[in-house]
C-alpha positions as CSV (number, residue, x, y, z in Angstrom):
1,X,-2.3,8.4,-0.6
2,X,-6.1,7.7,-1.3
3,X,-8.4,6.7,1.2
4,X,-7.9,3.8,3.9
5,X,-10.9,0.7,4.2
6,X,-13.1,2.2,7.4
7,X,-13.7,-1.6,8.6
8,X,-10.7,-1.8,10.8
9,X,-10.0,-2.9,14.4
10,X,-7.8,-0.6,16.7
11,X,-4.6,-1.9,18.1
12,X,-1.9,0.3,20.8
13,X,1.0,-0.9,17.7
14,X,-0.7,0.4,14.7
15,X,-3.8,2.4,15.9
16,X,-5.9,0.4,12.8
17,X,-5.8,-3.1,11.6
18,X,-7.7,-3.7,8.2
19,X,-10.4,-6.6,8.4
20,X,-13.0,-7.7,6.1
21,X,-16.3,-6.3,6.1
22,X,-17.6,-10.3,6.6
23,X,-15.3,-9.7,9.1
24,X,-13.0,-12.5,8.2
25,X,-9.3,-11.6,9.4
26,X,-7.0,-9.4,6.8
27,X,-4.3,-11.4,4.4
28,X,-0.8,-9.8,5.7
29,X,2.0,-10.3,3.3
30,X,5.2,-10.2,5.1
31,X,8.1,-9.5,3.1
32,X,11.5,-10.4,4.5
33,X,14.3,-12.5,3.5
34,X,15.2,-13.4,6.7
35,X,13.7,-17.0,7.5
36,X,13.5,-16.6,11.0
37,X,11.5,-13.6,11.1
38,X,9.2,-14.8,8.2
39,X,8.9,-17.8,10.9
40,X,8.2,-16.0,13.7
41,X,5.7,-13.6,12.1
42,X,3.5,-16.8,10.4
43,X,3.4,-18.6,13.3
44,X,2.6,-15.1,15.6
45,X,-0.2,-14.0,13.0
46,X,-1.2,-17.2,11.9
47,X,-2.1,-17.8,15.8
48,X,-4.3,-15.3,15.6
49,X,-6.1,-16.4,12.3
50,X,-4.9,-14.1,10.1
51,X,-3.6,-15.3,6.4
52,X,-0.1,-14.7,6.2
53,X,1.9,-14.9,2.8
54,X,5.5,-14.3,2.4
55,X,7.4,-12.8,0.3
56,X,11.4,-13.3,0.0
57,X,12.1,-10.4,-2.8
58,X,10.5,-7.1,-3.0
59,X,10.2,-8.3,-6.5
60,X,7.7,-11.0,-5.8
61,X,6.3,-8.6,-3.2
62,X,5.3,-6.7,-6.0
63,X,3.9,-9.7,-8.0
64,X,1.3,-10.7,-5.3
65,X,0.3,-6.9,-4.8
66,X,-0.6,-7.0,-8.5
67,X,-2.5,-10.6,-8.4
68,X,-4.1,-10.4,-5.5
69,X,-4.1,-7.2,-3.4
70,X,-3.1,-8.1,0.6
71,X,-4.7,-6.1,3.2
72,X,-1.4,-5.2,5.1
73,X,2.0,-5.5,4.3
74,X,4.9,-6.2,6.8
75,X,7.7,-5.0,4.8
76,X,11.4,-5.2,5.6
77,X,13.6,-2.3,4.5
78,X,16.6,-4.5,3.4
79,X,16.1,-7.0,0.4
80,X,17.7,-8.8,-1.9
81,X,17.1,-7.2,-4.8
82,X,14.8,-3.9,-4.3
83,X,15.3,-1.6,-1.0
84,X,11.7,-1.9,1.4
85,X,11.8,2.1,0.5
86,X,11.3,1.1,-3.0
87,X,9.1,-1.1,-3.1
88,X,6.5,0.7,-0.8
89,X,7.2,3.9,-3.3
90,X,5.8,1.4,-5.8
91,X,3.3,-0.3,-4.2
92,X,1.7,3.3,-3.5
93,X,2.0,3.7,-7.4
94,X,0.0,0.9,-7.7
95,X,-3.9,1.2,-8.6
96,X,-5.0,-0.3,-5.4
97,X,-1.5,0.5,-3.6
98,X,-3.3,3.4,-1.6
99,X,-6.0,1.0,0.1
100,X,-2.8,-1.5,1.5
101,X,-2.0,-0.6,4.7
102,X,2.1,-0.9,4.9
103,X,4.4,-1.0,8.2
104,X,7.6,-1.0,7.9
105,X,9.3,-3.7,10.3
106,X,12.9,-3.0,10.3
107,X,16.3,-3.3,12.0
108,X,17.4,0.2,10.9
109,X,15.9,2.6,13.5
110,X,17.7,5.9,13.5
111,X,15.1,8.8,13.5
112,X,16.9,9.4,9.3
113,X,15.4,5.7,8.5
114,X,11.9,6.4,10.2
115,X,11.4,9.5,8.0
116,X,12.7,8.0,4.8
117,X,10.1,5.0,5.3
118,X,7.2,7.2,6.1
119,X,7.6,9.8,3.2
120,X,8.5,6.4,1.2
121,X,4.6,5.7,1.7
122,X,4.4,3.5,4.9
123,X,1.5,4.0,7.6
124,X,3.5,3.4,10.4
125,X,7.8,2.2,11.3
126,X,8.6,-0.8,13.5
127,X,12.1,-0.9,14.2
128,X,13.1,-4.6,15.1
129,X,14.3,-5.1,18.5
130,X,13.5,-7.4,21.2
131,X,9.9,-6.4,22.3
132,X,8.7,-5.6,18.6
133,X,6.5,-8.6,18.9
134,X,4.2,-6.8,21.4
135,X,4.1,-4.2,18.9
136,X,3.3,-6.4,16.1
């Protein structure tokens, strides 16, 4: 992994949160299929003025990386058609893939899954459970 953007705000949940140098807030691209977590995760980030895209398919996760870079991805591990381990494997692959902060936010949380997503590439593993939107 290449160097991370040094303009970031700290946070207890992820330590570093990307923002603009202009300091405009940071475009978060959540990937999930699930509609009410996509929901819940708009309306919680798009409270706090960041720009929130989703993305149903690690596919068209993919896509959006390529056209227009997010600064964070929220990406679930269980998709439709590519695992969330793959996809972060190739969004590390990509030429600016090392600059995109990725957390994982998941329901699998054995200590196995954690490892597997953070050798897969992501900066930090949120296992979904009730609470997780403090963490967030």
């Amino acid at each position: 992994m290449g160097a991370r953007p040094s303009h970031a705000l700290s946070t207890p949940a992820t330590k570093r949160i990307p923002v603009k140098p202009n300091e405009t807030k940071a475009k978060i691209l959540v990937v999930d299929d699930d509609n009410v977590t996509t929901l819940w995760l708009s309306a919680l980030l798009g409270g706090e003025n960041y720009t929130v895209e989703i993305a149903k398919t690690g596919n068209e996760a993919l896509d959006r990386v390529r056209a227009n870079p997010p600064d964070l991805i929220l990406l679930d591990r269980v998709l439709p058609d590519l695992d969330g381990l793959e996809v972060c494997r190739r969004i590390r692959q990509e030429p600016n893939g090392a600059a995109i902060w990725v957390i994982m936010l998941t329901a699998k949380a054995g200590s196995d899954d954690i490892v597997s997503g953070l050798r897969a590439g992501a900066d930090d593993y949120i296992p979904k459970r009730r609470g997780a939107d403090v963490e967030v």
